[in-house]
Jmol script that loads the backbone (N, CA, C; Angstrom):
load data "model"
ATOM      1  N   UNK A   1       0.855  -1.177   0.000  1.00  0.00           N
ATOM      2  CA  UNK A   1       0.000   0.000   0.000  1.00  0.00           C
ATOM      3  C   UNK A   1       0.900   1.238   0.000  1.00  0.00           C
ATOM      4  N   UNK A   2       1.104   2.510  -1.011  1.00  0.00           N
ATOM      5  CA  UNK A   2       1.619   3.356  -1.246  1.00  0.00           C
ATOM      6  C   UNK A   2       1.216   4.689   0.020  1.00  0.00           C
ATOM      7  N   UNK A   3       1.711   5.342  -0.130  1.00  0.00           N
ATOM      8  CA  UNK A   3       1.315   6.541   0.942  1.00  0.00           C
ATOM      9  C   UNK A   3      -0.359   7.176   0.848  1.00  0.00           C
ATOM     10  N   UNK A   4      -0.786   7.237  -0.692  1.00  0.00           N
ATOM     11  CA  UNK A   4      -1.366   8.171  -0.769  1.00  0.00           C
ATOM     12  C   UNK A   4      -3.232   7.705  -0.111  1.00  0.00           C
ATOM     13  N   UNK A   5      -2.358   6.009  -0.665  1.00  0.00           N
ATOM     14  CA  UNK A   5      -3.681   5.126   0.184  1.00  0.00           C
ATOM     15  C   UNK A   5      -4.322   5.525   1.477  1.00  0.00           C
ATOM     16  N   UNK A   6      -2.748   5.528   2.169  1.00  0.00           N
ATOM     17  CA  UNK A   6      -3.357   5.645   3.737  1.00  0.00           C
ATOM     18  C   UNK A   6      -3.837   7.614   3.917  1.00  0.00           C
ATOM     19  N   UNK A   7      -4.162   7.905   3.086  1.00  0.00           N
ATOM     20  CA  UNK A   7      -4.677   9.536   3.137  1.00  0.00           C
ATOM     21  C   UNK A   7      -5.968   9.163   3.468  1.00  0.00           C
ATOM     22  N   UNK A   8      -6.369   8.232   2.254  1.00  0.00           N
ATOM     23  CA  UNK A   8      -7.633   7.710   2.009  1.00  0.00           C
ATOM     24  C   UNK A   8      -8.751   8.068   3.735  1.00  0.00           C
ATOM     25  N   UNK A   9      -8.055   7.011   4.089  1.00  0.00           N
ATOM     26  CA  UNK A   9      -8.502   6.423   5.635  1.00  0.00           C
ATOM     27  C   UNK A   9      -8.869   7.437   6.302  1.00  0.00           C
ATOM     28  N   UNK A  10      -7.566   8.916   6.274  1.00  0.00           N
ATOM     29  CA  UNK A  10      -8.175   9.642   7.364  1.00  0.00           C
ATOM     30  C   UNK A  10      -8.946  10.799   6.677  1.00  0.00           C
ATOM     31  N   UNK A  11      -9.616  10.678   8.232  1.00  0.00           N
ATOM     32  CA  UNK A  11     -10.498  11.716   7.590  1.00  0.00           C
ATOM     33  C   UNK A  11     -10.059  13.278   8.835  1.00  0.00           C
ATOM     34  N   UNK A  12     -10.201  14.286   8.234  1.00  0.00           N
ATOM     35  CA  UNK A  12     -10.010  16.265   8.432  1.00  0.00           C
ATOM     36  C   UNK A  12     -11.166  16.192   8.914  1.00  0.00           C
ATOM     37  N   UNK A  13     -11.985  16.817  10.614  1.00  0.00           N
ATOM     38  CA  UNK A  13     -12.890  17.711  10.629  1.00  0.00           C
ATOM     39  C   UNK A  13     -11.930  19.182  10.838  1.00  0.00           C
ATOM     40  N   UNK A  14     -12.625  19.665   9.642  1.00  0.00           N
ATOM     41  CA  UNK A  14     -11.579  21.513  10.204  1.00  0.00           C
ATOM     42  C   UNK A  14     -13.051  21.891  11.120  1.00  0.00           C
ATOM     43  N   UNK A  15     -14.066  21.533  10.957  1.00  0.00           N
ATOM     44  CA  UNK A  15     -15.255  22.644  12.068  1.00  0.00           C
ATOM     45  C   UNK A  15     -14.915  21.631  13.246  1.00  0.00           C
ATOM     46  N   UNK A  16     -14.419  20.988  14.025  1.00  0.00           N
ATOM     47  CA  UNK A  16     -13.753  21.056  15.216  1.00  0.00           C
ATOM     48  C   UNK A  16     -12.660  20.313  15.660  1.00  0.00           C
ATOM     49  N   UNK A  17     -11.972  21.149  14.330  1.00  0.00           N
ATOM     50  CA  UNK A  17     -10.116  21.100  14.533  1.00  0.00           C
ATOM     51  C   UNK A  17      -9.690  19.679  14.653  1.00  0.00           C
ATOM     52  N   UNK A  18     -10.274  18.502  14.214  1.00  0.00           N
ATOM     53  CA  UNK A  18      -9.821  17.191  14.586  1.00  0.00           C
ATOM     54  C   UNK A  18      -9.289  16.173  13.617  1.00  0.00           C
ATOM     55  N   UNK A  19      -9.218  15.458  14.087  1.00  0.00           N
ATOM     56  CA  UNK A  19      -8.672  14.144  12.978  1.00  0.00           C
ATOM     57  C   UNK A  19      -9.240  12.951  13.302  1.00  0.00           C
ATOM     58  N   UNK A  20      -9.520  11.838  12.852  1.00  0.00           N
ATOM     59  CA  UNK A  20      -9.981  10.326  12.809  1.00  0.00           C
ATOM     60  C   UNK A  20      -9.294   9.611  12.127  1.00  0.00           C
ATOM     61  N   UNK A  21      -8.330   8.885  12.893  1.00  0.00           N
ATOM     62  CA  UNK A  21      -7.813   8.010  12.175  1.00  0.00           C
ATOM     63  C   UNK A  21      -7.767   6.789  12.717  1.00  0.00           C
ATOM     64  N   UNK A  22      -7.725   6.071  11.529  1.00  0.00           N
ATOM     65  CA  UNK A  22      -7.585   4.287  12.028  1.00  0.00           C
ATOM     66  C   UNK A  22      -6.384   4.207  12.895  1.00  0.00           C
ATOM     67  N   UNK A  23      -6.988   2.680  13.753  1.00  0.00           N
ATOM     68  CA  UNK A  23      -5.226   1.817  13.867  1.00  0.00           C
ATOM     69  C   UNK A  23      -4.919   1.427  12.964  1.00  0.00           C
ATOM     70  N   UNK A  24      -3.759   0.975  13.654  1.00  0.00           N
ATOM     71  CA  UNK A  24      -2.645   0.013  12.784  1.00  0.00           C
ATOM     72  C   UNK A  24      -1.790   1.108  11.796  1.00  0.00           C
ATOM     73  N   UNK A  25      -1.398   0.612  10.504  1.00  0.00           N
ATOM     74  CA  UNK A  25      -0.312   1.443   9.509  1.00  0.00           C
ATOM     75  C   UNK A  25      -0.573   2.765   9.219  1.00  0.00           C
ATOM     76  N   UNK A  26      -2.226   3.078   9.158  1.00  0.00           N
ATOM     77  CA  UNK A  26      -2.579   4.241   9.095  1.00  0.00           C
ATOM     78  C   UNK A  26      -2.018   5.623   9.964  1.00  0.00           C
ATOM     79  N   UNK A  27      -2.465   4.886  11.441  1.00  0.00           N
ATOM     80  CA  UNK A  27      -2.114   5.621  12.554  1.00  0.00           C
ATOM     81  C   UNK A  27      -0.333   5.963  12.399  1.00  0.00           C
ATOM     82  N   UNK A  28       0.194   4.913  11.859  1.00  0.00           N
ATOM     83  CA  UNK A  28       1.535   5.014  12.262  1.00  0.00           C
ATOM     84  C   UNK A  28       1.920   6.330  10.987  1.00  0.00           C
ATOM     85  N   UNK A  29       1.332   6.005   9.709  1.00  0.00           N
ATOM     86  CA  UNK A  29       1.775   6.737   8.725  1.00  0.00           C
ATOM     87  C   UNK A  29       1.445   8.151   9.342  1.00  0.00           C
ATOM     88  N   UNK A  30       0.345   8.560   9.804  1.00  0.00           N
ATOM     89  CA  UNK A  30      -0.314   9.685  10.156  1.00  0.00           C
ATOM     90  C   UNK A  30       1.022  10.464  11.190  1.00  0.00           C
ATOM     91  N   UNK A  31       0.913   9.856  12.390  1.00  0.00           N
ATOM     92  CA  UNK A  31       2.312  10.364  13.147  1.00  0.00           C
ATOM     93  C   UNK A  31       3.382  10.343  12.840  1.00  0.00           C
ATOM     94  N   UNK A  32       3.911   9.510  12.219  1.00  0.00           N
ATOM     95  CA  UNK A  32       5.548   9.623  10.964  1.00  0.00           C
ATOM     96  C   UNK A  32       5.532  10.975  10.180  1.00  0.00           C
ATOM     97  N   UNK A  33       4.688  11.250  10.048  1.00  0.00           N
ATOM     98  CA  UNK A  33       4.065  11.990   8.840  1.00  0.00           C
ATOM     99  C   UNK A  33       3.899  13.961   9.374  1.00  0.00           C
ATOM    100  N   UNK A  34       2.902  13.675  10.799  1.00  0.00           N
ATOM    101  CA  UNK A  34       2.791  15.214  10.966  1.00  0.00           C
ATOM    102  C   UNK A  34       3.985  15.930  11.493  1.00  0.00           C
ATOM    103  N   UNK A  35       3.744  17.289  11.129  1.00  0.00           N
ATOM    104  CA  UNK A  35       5.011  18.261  11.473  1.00  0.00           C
ATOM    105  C   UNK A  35       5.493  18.513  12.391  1.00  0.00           C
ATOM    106  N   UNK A  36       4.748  18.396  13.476  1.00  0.00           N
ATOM    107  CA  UNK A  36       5.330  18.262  14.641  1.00  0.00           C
ATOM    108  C   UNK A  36       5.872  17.396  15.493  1.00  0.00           C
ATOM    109  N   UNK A  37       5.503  16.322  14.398  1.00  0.00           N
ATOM    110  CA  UNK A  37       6.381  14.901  15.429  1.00  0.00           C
ATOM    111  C   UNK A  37       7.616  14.742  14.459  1.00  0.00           C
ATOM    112  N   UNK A  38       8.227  15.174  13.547  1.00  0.00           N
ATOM    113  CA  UNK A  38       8.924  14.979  12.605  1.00  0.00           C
ATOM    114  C   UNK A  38      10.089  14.735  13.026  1.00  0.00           C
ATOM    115  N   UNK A  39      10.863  14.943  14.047  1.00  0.00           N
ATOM    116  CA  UNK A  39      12.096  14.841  14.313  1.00  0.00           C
ATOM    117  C   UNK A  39      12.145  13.928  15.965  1.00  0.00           C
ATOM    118  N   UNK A  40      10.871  13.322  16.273  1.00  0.00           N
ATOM    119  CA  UNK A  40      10.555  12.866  18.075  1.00  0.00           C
ATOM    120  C   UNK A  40      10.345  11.442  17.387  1.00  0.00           C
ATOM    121  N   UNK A  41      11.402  10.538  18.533  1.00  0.00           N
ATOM    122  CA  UNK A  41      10.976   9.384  17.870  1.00  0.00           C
ATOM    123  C   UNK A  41      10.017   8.534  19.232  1.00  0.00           C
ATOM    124  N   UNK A  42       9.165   8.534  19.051  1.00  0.00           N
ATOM    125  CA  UNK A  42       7.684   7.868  19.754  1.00  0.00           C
ATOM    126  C   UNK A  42       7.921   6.223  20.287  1.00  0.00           C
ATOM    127  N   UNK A  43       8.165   6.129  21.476  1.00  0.00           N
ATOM    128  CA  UNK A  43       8.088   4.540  21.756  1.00  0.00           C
ATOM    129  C   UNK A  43       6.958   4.336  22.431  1.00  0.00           C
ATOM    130  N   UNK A  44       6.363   3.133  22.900  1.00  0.00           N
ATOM    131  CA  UNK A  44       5.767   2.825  23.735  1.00  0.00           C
ATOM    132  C   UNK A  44       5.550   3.069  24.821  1.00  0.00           C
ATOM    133  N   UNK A  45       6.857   2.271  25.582  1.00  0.00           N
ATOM    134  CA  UNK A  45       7.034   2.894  26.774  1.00  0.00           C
ATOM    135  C   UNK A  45       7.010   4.424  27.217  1.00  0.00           C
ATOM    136  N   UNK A  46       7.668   5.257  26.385  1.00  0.00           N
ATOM    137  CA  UNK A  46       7.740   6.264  27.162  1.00  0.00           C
ATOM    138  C   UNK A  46       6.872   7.737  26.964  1.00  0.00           C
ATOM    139  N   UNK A  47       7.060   7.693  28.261  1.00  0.00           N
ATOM    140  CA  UNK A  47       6.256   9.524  28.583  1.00  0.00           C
ATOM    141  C   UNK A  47       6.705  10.335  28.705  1.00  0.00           C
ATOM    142  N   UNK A  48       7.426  10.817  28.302  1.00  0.00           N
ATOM    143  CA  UNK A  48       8.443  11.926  28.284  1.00  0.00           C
ATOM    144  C   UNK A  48       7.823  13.201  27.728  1.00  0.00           C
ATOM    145  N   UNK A  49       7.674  12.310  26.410  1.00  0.00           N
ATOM    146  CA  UNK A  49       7.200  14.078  25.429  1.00  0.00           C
ATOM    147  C   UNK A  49       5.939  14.837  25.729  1.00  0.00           C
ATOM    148  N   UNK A  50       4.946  13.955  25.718  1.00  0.00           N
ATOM    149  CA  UNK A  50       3.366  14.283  26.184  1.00  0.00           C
ATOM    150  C   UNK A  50       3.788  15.599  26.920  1.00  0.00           C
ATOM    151  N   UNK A  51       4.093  14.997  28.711  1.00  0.00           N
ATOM    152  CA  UNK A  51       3.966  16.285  29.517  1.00  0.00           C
ATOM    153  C   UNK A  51       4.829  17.207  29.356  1.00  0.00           C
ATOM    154  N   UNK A  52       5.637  17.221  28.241  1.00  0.00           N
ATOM    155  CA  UNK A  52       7.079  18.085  28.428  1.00  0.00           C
ATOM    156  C   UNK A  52       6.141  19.236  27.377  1.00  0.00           C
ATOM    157  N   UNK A  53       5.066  18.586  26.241  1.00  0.00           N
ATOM    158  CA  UNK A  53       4.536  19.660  25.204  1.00  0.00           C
ATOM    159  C   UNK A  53       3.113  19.895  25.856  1.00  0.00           C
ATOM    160  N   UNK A  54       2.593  19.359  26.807  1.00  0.00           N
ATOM    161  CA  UNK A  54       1.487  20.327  27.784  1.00  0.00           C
ATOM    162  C   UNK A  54       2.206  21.032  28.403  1.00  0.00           C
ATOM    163  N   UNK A  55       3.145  21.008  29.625  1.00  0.00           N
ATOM    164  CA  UNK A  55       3.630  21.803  29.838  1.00  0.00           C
ATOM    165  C   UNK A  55       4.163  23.430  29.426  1.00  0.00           C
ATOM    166  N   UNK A  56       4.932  23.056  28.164  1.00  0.00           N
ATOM    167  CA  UNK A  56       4.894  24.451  27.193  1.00  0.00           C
ATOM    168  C   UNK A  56       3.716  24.770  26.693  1.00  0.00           C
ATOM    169  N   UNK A  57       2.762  24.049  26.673  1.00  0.00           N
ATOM    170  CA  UNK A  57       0.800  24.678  26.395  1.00  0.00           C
ATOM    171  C   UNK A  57       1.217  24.565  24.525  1.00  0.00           C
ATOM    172  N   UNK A  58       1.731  23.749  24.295  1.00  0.00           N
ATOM    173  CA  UNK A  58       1.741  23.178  22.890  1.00  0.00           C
ATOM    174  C   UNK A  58       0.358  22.215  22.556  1.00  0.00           C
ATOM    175  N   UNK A  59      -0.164  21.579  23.588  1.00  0.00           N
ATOM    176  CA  UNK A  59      -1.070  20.533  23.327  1.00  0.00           C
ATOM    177  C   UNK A  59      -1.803  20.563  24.422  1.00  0.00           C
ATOM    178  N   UNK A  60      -3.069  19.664  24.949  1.00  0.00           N
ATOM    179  CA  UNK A  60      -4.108  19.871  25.710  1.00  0.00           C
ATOM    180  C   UNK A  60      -4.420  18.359  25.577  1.00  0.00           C
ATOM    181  N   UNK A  61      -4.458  17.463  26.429  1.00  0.00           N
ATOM    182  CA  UNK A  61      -5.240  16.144  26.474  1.00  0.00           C
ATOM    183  C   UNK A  61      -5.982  16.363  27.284  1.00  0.00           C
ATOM    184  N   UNK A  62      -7.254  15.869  26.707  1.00  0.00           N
ATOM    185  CA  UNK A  62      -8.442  15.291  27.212  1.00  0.00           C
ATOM    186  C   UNK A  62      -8.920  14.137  27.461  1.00  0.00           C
ATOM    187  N   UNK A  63      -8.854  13.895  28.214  1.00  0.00           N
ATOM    188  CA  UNK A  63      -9.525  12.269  28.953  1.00  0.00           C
ATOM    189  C   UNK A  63     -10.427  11.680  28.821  1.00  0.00           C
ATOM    190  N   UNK A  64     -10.880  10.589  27.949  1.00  0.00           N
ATOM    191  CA  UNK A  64     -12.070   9.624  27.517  1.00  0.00           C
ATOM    192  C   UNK A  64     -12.326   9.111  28.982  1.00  0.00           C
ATOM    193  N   UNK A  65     -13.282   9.253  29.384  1.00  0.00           N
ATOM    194  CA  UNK A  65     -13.709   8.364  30.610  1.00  0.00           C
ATOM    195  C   UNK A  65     -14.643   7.226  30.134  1.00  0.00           C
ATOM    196  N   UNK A  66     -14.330   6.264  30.900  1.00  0.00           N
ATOM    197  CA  UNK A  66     -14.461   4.750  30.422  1.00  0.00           C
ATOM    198  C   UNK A  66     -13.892   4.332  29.767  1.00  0.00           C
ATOM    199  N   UNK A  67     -12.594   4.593  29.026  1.00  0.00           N
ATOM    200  CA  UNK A  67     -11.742   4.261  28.409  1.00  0.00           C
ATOM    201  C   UNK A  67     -11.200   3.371  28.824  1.00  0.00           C
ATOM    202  N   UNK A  68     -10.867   2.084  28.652  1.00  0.00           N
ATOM    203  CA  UNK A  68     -10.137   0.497  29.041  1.00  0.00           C
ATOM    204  C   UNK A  68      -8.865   1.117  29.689  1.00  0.00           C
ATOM    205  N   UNK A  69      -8.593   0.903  31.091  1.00  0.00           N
ATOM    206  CA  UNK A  69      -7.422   1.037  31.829  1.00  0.00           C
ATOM    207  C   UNK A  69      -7.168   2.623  32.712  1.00  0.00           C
ATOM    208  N   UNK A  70      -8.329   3.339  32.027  1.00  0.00           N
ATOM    209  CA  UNK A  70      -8.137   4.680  32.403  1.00  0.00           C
ATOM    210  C   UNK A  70      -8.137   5.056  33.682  1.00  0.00           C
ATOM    211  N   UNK A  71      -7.104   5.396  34.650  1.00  0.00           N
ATOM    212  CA  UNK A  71      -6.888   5.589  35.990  1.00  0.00           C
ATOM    213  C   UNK A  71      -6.644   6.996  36.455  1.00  0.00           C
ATOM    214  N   UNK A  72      -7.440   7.400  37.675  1.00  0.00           N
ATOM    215  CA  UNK A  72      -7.050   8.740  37.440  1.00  0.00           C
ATOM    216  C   UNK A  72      -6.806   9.228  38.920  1.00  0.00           C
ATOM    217  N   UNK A  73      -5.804   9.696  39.499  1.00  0.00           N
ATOM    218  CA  UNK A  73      -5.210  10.175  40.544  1.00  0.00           C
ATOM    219  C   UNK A  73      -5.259  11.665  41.573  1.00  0.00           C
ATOM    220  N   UNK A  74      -4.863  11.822  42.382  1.00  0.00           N
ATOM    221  CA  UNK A  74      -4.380  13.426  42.750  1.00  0.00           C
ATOM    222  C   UNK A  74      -3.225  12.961  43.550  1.00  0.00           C
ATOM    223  N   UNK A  75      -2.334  14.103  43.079  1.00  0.00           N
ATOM    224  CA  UNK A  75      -1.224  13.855  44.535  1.00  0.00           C
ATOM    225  C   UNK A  75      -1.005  14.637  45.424  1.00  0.00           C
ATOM    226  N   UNK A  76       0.085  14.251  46.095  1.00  0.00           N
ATOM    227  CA  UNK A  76      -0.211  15.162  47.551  1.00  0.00           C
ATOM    228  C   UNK A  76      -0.411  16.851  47.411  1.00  0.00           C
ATOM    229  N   UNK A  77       0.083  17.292  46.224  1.00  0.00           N
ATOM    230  CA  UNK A  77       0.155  18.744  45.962  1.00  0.00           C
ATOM    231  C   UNK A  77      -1.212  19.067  45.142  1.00  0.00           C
ATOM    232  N   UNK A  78      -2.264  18.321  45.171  1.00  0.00           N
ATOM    233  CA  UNK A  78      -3.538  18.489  44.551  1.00  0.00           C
ATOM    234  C   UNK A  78      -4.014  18.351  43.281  1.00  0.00           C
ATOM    235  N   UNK A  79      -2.946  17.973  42.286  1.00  0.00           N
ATOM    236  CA  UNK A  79      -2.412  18.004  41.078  1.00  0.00           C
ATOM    237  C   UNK A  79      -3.614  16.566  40.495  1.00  0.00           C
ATOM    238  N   UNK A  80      -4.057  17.095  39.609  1.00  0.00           N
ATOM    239  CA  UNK A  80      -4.601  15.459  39.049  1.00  0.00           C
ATOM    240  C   UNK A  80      -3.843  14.947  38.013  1.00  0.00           C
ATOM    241  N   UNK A  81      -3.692  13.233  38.302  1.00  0.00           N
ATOM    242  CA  UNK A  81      -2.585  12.585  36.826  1.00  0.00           C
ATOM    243  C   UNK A  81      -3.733  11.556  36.708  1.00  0.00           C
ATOM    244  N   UNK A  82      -3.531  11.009  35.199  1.00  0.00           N
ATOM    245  CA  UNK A  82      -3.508  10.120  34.904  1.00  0.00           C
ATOM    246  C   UNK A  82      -3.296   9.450  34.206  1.00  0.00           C
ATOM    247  N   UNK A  83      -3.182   8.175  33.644  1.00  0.00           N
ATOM    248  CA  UNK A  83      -2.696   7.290  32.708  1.00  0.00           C
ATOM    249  C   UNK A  83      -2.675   7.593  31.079  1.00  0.00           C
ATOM    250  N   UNK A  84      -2.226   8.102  30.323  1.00  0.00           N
ATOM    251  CA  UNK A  84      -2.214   7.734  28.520  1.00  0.00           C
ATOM    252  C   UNK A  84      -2.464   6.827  28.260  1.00  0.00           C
ATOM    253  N   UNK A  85      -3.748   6.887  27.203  1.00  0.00           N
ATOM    254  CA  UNK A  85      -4.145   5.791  26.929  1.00  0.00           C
ATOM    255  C   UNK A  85      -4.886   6.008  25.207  1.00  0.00           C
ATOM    256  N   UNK A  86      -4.463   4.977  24.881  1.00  0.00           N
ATOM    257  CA  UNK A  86      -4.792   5.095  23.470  1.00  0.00           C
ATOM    258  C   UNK A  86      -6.086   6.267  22.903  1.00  0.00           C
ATOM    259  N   UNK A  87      -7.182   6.127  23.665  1.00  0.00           N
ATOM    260  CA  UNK A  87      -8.563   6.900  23.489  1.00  0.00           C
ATOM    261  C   UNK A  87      -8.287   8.474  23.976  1.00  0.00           C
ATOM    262  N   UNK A  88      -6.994   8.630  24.423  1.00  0.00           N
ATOM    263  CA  UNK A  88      -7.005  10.285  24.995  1.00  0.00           C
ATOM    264  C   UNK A  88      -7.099  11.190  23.897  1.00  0.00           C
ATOM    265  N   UNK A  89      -7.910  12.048  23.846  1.00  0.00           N
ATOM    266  CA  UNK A  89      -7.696  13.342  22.544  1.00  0.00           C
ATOM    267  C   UNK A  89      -6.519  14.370  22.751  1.00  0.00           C
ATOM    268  N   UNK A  90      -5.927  14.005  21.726  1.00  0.00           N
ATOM    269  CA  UNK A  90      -4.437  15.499  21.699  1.00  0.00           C
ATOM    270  C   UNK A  90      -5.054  16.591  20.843  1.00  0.00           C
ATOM    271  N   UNK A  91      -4.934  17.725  21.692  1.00  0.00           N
ATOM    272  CA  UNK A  91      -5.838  18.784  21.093  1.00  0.00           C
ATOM    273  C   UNK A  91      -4.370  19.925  20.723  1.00  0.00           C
ATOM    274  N   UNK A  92      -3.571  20.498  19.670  1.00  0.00           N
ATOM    275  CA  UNK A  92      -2.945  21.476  19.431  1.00  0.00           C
ATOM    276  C   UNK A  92      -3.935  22.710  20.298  1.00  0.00           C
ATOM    277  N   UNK A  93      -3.058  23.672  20.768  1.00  0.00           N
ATOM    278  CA  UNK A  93      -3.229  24.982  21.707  1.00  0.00           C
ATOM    279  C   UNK A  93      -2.950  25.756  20.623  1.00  0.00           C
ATOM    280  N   UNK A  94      -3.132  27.148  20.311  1.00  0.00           N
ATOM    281  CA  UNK A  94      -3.023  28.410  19.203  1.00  0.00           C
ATOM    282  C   UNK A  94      -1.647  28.680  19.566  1.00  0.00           C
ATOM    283  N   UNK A  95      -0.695  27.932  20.344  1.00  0.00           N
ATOM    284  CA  UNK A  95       0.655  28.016  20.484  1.00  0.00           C
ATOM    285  C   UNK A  95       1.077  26.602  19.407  1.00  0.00           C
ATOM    286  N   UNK A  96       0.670  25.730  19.630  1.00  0.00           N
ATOM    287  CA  UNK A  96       1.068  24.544  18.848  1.00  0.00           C
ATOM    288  C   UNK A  96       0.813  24.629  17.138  1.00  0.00           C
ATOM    289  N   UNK A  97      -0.346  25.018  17.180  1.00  0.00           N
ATOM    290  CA  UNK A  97      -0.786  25.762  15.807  1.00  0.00           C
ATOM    291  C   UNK A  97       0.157  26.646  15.224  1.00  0.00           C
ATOM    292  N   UNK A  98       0.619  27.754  16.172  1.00  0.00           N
ATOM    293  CA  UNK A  98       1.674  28.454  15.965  1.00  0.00           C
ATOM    294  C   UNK A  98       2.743  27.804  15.082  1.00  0.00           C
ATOM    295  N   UNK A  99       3.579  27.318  15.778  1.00  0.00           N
ATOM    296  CA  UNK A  99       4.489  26.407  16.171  1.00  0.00           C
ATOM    297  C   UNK A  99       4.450  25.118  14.696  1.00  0.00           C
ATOM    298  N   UNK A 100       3.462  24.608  14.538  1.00  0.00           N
ATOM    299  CA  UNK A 100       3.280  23.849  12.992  1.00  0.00           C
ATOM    300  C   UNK A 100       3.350  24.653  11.651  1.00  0.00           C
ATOM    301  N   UNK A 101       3.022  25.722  11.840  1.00  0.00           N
ATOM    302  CA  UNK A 101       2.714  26.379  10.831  1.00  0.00           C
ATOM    303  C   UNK A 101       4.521  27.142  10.726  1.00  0.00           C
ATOM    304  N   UNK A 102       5.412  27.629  11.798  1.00  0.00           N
ATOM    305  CA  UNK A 102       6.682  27.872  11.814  1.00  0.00           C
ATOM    306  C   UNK A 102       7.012  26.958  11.291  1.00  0.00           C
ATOM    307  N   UNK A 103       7.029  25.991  11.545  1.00  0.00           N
ATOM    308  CA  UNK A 103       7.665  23.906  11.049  1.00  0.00           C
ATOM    309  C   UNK A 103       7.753  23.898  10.077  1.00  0.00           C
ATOM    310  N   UNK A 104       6.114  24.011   9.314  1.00  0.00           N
ATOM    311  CA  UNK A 104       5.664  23.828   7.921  1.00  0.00           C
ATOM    312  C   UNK A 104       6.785  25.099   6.949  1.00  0.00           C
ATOM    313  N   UNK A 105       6.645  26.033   7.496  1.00  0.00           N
ATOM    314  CA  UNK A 105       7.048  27.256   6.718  1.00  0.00           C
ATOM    315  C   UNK A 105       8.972  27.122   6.612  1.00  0.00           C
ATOM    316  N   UNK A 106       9.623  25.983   7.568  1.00  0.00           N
ATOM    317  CA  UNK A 106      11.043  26.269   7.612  1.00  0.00           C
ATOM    318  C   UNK A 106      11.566  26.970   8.242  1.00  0.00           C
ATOM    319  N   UNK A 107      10.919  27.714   9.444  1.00  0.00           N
ATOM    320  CA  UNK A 107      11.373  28.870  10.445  1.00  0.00           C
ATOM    321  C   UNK A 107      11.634  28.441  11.324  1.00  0.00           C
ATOM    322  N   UNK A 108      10.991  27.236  12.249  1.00  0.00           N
ATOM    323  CA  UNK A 108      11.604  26.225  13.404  1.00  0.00           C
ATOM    324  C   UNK A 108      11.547  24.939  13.007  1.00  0.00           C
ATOM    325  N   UNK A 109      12.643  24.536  14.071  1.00  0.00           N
ATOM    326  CA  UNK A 109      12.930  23.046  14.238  1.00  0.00           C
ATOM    327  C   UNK A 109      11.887  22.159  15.306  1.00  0.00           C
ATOM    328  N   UNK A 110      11.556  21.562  15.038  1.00  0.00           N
ATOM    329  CA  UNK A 110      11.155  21.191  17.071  1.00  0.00           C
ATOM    330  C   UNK A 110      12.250  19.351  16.919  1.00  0.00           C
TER     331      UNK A 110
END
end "model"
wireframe off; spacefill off
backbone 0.3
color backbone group
């Protein structure tokens, strides 16, 4: 299956900023693919990047509740965590937007 196949699959809402995409090769082509993951290489295991690009208010997850495994915490400093999990929505912030559109244009690296 060539690249342009897996376009096919996903589908653009621009009226509320989102994306739908399959598992499997799709998903993978999709994140290989966008501008802001272009140079981050994504494992399994790790959590690193997530909170490091909420933190800078690059991105915004939102939490599927009832989501298979979804656990959700406070710690002693009042703070709520919880688990990543496949069903979480990654929402770009008008900083991240920013920030893709620098990418896209050749003005930053990330």
């Amino acid at each position: 299956m060539n690249n342009s196949n897996f376009e096919n699959f996903i589908e653009y809402n621009t009226a509320e900023n989102s994306v739908n995409v399959p598992f499997g090769r799709t998903a993978e082509y999709y994140l290989k693919n966008h501008p802001l993951l272009k140079n981050i290489c994504l494992k399994s295991q790790s959590r690193k990047k997530t909170p490091e690009l909420v933190k800078e208010g690059i991105i915004t997850i939102e939490r599927v509740e009832g989501a298979v495994d979804f656990i959700e915490w406070r710690t002693k400093t009042g703070q709520t965590k919880s688990t990543n999990r496949i069903d979480d929505i990654v929402k770009l912030t008008e900083k991240g937007e920013e920030l893709v559109k620098q990418i896209e244009a050749g003005v930053k690296k990330r």
